[in-house]
N, CA and C atoms as an extended XYZ file, in Angstrom:
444
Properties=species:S:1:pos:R:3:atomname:S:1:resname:S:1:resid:I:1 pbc="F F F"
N       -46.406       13.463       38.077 N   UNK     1
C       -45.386       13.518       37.074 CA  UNK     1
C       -45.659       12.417       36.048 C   UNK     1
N       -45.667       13.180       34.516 N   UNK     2
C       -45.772       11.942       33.782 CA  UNK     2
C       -44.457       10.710       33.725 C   UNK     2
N       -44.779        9.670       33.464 N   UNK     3
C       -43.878        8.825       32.847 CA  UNK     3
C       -43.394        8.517       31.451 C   UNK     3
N       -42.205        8.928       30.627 N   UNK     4
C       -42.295        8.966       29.297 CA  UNK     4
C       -41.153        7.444       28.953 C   UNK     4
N       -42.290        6.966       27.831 N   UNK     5
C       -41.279        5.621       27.848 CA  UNK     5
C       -40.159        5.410       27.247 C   UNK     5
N       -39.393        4.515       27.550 N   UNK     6
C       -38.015        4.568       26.973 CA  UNK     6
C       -37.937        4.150       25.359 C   UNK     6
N       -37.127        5.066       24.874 N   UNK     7
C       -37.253        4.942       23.273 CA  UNK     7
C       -36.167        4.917       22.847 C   UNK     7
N       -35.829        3.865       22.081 N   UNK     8
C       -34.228        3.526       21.570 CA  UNK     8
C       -34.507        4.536       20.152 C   UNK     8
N       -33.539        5.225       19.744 N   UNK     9
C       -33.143        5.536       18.872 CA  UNK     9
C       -32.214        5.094       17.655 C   UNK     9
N       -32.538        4.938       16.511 N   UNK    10
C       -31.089        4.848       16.062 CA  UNK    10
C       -30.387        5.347       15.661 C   UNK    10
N       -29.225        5.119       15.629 N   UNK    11
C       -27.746        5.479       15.352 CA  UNK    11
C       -28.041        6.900       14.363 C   UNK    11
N       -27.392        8.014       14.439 N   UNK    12
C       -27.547        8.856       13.376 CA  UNK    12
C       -26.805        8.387       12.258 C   UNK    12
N       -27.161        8.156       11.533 N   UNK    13
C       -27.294        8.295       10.104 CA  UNK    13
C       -25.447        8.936       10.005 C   UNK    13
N       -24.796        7.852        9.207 N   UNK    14
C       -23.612        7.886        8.246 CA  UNK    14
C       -23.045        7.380        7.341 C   UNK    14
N       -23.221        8.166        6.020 N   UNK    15
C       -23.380        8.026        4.845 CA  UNK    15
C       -21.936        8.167        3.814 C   UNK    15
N       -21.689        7.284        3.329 N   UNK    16
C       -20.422        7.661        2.362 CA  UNK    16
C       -20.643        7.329        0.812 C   UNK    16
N       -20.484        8.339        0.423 N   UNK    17
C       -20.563        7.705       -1.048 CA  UNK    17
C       -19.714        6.685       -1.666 C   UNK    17
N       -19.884        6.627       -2.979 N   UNK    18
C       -19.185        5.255       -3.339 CA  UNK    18
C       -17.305        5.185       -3.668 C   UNK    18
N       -17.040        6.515       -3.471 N   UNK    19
C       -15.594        6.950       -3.826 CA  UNK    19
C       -15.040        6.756       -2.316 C   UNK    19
N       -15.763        7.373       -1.537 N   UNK    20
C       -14.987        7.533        0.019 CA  UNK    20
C       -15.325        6.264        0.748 C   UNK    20
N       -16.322        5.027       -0.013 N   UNK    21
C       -15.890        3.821        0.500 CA  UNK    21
C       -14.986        2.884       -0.133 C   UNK    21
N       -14.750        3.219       -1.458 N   UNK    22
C       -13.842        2.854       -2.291 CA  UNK    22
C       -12.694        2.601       -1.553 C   UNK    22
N       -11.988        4.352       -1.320 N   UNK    23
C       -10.857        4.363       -0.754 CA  UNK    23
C       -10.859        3.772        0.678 C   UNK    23
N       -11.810        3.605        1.334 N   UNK    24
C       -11.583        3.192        2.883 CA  UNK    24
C       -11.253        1.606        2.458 C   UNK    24
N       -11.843        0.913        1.440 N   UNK    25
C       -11.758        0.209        1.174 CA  UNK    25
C       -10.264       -0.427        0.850 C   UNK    25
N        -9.741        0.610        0.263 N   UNK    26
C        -8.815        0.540       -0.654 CA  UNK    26
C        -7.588        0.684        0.523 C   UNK    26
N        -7.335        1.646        1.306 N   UNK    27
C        -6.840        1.486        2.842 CA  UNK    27
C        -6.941        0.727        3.591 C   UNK    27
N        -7.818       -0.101        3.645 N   UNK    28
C        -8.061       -1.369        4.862 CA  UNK    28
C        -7.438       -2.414        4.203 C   UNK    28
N        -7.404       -2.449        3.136 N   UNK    29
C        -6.807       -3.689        2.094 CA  UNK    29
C        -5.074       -3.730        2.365 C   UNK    29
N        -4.769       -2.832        2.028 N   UNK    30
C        -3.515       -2.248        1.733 CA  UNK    30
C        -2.882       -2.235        3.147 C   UNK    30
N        -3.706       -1.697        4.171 N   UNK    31
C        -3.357       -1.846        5.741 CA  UNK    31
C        -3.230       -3.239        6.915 C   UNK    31
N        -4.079       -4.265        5.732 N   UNK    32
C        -4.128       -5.741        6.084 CA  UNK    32
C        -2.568       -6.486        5.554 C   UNK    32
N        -2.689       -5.559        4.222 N   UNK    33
C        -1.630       -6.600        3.642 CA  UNK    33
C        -0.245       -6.880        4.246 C   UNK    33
N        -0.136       -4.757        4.795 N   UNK    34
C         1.314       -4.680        5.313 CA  UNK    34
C         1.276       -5.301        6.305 C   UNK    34
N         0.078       -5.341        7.468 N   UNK    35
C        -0.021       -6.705        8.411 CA  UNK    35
C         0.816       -8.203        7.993 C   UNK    35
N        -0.068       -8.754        7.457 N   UNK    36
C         0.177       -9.605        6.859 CA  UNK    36
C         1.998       -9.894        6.679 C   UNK    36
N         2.434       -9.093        5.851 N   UNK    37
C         3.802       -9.150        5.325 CA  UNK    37
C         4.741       -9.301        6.278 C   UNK    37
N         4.198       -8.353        7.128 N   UNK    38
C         4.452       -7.820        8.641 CA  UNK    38
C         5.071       -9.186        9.182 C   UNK    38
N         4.209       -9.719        9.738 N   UNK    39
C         4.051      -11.113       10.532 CA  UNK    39
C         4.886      -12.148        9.768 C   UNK    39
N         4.729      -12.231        8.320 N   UNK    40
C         5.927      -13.354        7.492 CA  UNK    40
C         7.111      -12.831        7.706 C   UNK    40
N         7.513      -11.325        7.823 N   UNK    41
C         9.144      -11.466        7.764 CA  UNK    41
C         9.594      -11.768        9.076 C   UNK    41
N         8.395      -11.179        9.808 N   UNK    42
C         9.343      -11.537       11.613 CA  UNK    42
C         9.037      -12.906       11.474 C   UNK    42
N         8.225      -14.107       10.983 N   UNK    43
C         8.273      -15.420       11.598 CA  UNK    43
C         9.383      -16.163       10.659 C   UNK    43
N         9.950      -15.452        9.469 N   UNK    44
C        11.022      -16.427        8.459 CA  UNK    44
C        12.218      -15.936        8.928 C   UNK    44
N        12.993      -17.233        8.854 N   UNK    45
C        14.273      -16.372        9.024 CA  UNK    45
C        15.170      -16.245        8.097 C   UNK    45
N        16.185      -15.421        8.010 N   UNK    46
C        16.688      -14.369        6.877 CA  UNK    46
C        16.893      -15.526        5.945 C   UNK    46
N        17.620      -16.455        6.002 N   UNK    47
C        18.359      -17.469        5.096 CA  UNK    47
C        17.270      -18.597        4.191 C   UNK    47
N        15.844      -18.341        4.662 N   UNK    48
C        14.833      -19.638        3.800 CA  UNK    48
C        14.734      -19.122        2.910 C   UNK    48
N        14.316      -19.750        1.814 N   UNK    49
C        14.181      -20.044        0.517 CA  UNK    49
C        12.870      -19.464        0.334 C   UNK    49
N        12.259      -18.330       -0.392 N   UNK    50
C        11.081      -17.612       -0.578 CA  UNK    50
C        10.209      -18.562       -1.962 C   UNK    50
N         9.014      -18.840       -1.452 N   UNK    51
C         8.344      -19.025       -2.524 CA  UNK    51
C         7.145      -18.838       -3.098 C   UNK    51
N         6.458      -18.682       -4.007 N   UNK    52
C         5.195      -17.993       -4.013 CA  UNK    52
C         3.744      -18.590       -2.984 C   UNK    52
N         4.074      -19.809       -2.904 N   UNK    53
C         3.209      -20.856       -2.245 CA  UNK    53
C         3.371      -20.523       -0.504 C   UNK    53
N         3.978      -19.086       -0.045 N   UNK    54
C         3.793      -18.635        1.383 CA  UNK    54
C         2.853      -18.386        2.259 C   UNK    54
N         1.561      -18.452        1.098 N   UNK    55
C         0.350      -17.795        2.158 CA  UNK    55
C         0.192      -16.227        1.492 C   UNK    55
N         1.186      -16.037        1.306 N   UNK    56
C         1.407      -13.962        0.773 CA  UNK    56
C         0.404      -13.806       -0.835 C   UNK    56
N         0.912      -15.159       -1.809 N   UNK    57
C         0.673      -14.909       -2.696 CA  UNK    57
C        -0.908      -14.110       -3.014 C   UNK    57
N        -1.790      -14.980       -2.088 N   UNK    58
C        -3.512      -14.682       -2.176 CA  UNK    58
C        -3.372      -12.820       -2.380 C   UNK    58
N        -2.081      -11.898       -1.408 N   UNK    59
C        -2.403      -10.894       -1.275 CA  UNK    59
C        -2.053       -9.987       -3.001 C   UNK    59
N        -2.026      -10.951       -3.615 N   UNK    60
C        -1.057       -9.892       -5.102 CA  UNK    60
C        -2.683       -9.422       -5.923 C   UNK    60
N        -3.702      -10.663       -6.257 N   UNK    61
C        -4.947      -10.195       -7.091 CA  UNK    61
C        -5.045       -8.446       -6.350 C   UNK    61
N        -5.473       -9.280       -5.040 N   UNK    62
C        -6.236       -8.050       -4.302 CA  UNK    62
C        -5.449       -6.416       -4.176 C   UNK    62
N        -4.452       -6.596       -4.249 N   UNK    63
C        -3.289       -5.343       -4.541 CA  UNK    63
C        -3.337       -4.714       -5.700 C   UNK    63
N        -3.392       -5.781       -6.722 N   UNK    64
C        -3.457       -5.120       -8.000 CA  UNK    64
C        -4.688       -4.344       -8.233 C   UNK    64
N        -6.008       -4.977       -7.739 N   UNK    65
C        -6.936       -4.505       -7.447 CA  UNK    65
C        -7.311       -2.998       -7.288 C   UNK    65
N        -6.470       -2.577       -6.312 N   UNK    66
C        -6.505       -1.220       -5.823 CA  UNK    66
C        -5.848       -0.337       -6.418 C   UNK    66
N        -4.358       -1.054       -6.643 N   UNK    67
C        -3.728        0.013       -7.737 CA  UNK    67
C        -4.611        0.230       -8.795 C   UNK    67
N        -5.179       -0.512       -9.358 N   UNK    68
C        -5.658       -0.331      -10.837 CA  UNK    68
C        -7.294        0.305      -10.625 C   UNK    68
N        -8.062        0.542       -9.400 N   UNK    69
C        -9.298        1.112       -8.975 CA  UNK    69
C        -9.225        2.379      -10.050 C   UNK    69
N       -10.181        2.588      -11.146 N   UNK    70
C       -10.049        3.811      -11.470 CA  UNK    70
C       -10.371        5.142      -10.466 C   UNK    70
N       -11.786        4.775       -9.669 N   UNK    71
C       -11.790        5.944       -9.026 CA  UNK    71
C       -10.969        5.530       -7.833 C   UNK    71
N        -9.982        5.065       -7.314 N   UNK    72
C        -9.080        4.942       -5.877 CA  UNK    72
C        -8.117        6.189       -6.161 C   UNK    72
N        -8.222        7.192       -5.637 N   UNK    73
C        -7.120        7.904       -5.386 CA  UNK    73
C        -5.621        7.937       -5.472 C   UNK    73
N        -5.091        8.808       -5.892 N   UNK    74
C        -3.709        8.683       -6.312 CA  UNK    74
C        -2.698        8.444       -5.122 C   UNK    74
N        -2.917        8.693       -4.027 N   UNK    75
C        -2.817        7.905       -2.653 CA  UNK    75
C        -2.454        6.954       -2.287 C   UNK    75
N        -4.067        6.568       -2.164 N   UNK    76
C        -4.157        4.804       -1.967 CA  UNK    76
C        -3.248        4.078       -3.068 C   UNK    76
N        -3.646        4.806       -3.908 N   UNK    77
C        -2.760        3.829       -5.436 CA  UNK    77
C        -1.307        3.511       -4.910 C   UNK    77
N        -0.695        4.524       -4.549 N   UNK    78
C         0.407        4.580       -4.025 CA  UNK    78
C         0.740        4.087       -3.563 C   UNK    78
N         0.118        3.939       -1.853 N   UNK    79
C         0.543        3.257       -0.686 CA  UNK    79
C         0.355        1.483       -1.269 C   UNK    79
N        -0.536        1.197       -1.643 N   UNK    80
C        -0.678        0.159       -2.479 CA  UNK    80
C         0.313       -0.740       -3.277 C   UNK    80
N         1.129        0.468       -4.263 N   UNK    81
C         1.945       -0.115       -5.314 CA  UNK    81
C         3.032       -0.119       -4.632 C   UNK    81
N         3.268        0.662       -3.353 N   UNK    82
C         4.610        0.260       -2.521 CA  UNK    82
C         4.495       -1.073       -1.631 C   UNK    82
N         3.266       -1.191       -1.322 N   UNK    83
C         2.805       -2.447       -0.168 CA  UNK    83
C         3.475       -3.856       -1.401 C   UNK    83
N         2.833       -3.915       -2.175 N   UNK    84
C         3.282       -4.708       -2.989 CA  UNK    84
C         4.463       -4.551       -3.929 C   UNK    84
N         5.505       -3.893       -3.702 N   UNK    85
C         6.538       -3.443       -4.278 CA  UNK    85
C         7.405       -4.767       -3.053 C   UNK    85
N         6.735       -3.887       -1.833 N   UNK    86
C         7.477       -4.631       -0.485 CA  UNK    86
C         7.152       -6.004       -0.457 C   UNK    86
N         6.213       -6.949       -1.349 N   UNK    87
C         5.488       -8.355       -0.864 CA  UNK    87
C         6.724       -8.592       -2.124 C   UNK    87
N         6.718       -8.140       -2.810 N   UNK    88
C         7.711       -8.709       -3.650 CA  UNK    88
C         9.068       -8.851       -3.313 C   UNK    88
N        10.165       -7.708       -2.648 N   UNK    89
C        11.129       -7.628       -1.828 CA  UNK    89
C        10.936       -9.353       -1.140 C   UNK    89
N        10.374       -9.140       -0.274 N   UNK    90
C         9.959      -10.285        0.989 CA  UNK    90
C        10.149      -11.207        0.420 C   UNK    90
N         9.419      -11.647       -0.913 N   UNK    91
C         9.504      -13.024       -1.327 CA  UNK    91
C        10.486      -13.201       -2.355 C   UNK    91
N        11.791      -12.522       -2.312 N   UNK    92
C        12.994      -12.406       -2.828 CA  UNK    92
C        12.814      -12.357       -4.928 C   UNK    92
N        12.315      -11.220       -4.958 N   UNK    93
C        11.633      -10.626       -6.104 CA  UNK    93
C        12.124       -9.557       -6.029 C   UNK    93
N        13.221       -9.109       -6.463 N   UNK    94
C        13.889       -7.263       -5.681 CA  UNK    94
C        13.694       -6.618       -7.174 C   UNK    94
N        14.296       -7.161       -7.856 N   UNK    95
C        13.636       -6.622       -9.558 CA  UNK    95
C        12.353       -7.066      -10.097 C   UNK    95
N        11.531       -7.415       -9.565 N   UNK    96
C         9.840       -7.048       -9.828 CA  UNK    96
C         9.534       -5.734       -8.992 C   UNK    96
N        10.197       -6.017       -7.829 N   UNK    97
C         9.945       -4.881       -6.605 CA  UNK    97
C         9.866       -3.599       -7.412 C   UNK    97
N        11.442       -3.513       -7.832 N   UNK    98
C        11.695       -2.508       -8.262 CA  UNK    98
C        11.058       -1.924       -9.619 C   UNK    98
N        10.606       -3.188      -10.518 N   UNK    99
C         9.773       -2.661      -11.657 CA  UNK    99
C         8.065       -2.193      -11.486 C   UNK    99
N         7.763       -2.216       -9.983 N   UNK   100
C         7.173       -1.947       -9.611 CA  UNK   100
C         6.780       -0.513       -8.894 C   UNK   100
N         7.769       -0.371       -8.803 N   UNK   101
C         7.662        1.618       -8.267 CA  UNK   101
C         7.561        2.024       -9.243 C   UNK   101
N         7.684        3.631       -8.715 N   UNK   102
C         7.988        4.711      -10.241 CA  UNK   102
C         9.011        5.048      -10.158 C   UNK   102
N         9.232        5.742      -10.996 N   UNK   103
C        10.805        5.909      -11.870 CA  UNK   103
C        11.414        7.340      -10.612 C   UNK   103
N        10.544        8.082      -10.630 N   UNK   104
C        11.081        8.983       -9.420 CA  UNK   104
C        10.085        9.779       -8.622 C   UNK   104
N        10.323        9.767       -7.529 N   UNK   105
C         9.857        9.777       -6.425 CA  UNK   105
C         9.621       11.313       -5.989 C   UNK   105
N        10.276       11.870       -6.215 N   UNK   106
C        10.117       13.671       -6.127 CA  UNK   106
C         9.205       13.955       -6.660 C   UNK   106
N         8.407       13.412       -8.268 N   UNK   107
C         7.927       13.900       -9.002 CA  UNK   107
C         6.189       13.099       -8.308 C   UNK   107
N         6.228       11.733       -7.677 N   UNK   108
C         5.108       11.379       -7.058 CA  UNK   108
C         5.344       12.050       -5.651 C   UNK   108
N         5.882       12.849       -5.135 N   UNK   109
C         5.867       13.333       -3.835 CA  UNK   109
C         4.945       14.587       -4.266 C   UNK   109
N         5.445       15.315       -5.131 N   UNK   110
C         4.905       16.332       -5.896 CA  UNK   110
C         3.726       16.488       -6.239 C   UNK   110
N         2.903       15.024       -6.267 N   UNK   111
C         2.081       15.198       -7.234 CA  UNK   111
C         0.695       14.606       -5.928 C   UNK   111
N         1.214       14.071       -4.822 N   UNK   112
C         0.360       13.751       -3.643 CA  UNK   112
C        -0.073       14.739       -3.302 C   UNK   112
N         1.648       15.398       -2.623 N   UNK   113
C         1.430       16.473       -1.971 CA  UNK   113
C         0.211       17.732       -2.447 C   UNK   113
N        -0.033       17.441       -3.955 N   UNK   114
C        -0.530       18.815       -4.657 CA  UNK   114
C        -2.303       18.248       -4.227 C   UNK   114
N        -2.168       17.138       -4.386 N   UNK   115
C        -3.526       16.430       -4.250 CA  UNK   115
C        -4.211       16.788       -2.654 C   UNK   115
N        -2.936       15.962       -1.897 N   UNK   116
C        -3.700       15.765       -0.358 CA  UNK   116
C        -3.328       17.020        0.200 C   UNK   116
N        -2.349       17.955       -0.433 N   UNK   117
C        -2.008       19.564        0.804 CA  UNK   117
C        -0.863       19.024        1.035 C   UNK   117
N        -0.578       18.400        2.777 N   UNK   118
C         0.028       18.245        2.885 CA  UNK   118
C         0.953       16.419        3.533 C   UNK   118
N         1.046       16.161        2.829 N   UNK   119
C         1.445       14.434        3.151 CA  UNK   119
C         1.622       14.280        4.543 C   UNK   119
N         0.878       12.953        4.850 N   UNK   120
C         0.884       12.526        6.004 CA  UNK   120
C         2.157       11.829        6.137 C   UNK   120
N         1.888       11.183        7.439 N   UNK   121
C         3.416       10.628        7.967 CA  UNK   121
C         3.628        9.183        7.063 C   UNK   121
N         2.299        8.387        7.349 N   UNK   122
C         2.628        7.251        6.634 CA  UNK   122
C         3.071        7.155        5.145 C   UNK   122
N         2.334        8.088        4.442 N   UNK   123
C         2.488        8.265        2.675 CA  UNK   123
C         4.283        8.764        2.819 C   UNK   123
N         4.970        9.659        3.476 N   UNK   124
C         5.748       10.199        4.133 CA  UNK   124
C         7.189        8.567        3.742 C   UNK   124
N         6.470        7.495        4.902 N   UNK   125
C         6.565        6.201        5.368 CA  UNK   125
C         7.039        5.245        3.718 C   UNK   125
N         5.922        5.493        2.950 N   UNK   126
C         5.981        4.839        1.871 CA  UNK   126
C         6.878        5.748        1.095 C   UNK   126
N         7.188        6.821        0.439 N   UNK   127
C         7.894        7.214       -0.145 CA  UNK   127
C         9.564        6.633        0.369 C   UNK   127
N         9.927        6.551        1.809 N   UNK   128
C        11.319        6.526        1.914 CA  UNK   128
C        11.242        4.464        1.178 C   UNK   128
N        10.285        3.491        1.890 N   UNK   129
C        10.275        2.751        1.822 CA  UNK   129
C        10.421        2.091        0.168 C   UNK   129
N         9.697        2.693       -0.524 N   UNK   130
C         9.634        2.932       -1.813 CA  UNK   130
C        11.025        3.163       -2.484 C   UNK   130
N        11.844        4.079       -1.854 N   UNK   131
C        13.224        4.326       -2.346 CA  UNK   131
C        14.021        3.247       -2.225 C   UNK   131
N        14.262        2.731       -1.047 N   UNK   132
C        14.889        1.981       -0.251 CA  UNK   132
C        14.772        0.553       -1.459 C   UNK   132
N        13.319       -0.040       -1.511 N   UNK   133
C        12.996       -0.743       -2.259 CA  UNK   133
C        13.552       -0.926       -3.556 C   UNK   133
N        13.182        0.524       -4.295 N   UNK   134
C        13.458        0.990       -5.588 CA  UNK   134
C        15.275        0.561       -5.648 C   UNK   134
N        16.192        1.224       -4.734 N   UNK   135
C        17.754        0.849       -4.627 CA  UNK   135
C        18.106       -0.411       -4.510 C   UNK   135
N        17.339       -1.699       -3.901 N   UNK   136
C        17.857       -2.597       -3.439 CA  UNK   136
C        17.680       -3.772       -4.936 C   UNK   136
N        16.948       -3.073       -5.344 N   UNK   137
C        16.066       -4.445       -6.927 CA  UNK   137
C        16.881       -3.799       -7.930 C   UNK   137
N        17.395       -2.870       -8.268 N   UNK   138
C        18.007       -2.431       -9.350 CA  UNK   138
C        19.152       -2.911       -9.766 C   UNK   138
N        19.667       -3.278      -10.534 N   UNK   139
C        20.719       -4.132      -10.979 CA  UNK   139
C        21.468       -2.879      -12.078 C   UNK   139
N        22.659       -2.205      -11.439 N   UNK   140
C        23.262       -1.655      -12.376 CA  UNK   140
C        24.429       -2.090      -12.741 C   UNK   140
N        24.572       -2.175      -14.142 N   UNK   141
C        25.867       -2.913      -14.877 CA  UNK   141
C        26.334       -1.534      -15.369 C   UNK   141
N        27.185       -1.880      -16.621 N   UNK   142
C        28.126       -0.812      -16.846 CA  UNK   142
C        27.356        0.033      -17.868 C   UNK   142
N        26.356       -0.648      -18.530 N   UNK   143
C        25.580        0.215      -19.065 CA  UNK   143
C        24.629        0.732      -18.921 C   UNK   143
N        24.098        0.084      -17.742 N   UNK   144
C        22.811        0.997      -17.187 CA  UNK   144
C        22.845        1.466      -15.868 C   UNK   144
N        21.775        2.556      -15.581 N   UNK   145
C        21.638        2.911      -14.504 CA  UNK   145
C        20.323        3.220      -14.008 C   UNK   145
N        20.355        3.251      -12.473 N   UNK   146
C        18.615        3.162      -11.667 CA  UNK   146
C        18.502        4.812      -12.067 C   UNK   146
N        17.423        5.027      -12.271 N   UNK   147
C        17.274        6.372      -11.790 CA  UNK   147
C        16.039        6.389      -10.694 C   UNK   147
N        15.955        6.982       -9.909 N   UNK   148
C        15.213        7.689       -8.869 CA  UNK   148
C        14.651        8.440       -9.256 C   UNK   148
């Protein structure tokens, strides 16, 4: 019987172009940040004094970053401009928060959904969060009003 010698192979071959690392990119960012945010609200407690000098701030370049990716997907953009809708909330910024969404939310549900088929749970996740957000920063007086 012959003996055939052992031959490492490598890895097959996986390839992404520069859009579908973009966005992975653009997801891992965005998926760090809510980490991130994550961990500051459970370690502060409700009553301290928020300030930009938290550690959070480093995450705003890199956010804007993604929102503004021309080729990043209307998606990622999304999940993105809510992640940082929410870093703003956190660091008691509720009207940046809020000047930070879009104006209504049906019409970006609309416009995912048409993109991705059918919305996942998390995008799903960000839309209510997004609202929630959007209601809490709005300041209505007698002459104005939020719209959704």
């Amino acid at each position: 019987m012959r003996r055939i010698a052992n031959v490492s192979r490598p890895p097959p071959a996986f390839a992404l172009d520069s859009q579908q690392l973009t966005a992975i990119q653009g997801i891992t960012l965005t998926a760090r940040a809510e980490a991130q945010i994550a961990v500051y609200s459970a370690q502060r407690p409700s009553t301290a004094a928020s300030t930009a000098s938290t550690g959070l701030s480093p995450i705003v370049p890199s956010l804007l970053a993604a929102i503004d990716a021309a080729d990043s997907p209307a998606l990622e953009s999304f999940q993105a401009t809510v992640c940082l809708a929410w870093l703003h909330h956190v660091l008691g910024e509720p009207e940046l928060a809020a000047a930070r969404l879009p104006g209504d939310f049906g019409a970006v549900a609309t416009q995912l959904s048409g993109e991705a088929g059918a919305l996942s749970g998390w995008v799903r996740v960000c839309l209510v969060k997004g609202t929630y957000l959007k209601g809490t920063g709005c300041k209505i007086t007698a002459y104005t009003t939020c719209v959704f």
